[in-house]
Each structure stands twice: as structure tokens, then as C-alpha cells.
C-alpha positions as CSV (number, residue, x, y, z in Angstrom):
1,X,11.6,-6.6,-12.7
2,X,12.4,-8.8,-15.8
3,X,9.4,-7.5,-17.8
4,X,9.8,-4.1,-17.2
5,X,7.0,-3.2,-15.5
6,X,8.5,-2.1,-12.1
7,X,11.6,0.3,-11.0
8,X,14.6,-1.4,-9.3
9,X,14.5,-0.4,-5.5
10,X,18.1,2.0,-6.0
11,X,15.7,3.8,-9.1
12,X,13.1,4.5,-6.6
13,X,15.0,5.4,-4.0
14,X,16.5,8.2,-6.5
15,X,13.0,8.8,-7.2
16,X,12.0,10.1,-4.2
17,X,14.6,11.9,-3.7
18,X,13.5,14.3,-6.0
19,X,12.2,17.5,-5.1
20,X,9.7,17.4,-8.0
21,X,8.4,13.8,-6.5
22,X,5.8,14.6,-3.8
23,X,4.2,11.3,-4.1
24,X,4.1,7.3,-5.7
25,X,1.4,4.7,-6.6
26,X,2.9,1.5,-4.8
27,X,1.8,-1.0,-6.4
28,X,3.4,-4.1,-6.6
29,X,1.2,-7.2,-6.6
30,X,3.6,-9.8,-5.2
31,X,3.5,-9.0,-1.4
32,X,7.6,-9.1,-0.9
33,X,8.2,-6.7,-4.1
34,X,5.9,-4.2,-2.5
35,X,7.8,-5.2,0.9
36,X,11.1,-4.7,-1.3
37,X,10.0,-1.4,-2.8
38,X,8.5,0.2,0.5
39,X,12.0,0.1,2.7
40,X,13.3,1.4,-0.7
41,X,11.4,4.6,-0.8
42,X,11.7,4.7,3.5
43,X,15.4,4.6,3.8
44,X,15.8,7.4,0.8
45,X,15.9,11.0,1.8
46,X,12.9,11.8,0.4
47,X,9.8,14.0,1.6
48,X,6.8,12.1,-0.4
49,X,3.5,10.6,0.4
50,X,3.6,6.6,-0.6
51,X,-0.1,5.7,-1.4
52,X,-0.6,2.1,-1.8
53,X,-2.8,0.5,-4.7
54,X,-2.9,-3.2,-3.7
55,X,-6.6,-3.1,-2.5
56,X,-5.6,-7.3,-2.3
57,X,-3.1,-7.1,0.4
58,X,-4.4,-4.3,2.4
59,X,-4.1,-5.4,5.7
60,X,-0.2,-6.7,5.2
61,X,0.9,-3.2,2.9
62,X,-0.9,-1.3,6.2
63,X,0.6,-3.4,8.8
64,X,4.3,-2.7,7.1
65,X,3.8,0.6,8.0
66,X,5.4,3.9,6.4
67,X,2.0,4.2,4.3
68,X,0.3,7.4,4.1
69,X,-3.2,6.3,2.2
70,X,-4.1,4.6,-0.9
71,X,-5.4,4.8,-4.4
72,X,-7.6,1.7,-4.2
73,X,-10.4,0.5,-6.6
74,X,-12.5,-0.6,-3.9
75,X,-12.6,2.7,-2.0
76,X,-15.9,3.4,-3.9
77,X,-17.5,0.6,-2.9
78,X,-16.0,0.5,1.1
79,X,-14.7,4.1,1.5
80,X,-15.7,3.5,5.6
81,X,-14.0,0.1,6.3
82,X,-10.9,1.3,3.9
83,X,-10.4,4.4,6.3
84,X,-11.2,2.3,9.8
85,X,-8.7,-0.4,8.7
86,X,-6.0,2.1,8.0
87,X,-6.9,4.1,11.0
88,X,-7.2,0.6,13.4
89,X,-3.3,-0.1,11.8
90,X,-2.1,3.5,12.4
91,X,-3.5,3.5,16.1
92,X,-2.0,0.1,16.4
93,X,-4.8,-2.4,17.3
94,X,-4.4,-5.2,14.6
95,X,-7.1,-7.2,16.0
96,X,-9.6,-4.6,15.3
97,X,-7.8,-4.2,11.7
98,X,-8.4,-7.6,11.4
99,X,-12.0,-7.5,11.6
100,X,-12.2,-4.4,9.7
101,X,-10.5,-6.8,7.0
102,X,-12.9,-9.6,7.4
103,X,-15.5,-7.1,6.3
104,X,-14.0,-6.3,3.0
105,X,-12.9,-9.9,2.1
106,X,-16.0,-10.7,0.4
107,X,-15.5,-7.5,-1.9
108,X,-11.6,-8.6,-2.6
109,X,-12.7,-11.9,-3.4
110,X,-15.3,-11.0,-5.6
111,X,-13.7,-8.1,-7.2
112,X,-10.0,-10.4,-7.7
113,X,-10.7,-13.7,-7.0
114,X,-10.9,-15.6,-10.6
């Protein structure tokens, strides 16, 4: 981006490609860079792990799919919900992600929320 503190999607496209590259921190914090970013890395022909770190949007980084885990703050204070939500998204029942959600919104909010 302007500031310099992301790689253009064609860099991490090329990224991933390399065979020394068996995994990224995806962490974007405006939903469509991430969104951007993630198709970036999919449509490469790559073999690496993408781990997300935007404990914020976990429910819509999950639900895009193509995620293999994450590197998230708040996995030591909800390592349980974390894994159901993913798991919930991954066997396809977003209701049930949903709620798993609910349950860590007061942590989000109280963790990011100025």
C-alpha cells in the first residue's frame, strides 16, 4: 500500500511461489485488502500454509476460505472457541460459526475496541 507497510498482491503471489516460502502472516486490517491479498496467494502456484492474524475479522477471513489456521493474540485467552469457529467454518455450518463468534465478541471488543 501507500505507506509501505503491505506487499502488492503480484509481490505475494511471487512470494509464494517460492520454494523457500512454506508459510505467511495475513494480516491485513482492512477486510477487502486481506480479501485482495488472499485470492492473491490462492491463484499463485504455491504450496504454503496462509495463517491469518486479524483476530478482529475472524469470522469473515474464515468464511473466505483458503485459510489453514491463525497466529491470533486472542488464542491465549479463547484457544477453544478459536478452534470451534474455524472448525464450524471448515465443516460448513456458519450458523454454528456464528455463535461461536458471538462468544468471542466481548474479548474483540475489549481487546480492540478503543
Amino acid at each position: 500500500d501507500q505507506n509501505g507497510s503491505s506487499y502488492s498482491p503480484d509481490v505475494l503471489g511471487d512470494l509464494v511461489e517460492l520454494d523457500s516460502v512454506v508459510g505467511v502472516k495475513a494480516a491485513a486490517w482492512e477486510v477487502g485488502n486481506f480479501e485482495r491479498d488472499l485470492y492473491a496467494m490462492r491463484e499463485a502456484d504455491g504450496d504454503v500454509q496462509i495463517l491469518i492474524a486479524n483476530d478482529q475479522y475472524l469470522l469473515l477471513c474464515y468464511a473466505l476460505g483458503g485459510i489453514d489456521g491463525g497466529l491470533l493474540g486472542l488464542g491465549a485467552v479463547t484457544p477453544t472457541e478459536i478452534v470451534d469457529l474455524f472448525a464450524a467454518v471448515d465443516d460448513g455450518h456458519l450458523a454454528q460459526a456464528r455463535e461461536h463468534y458471538e462468544q468471542l465478541k466481548p474479548f474483540l471488543n475489549a481487546i480492540y475496541e478503543p
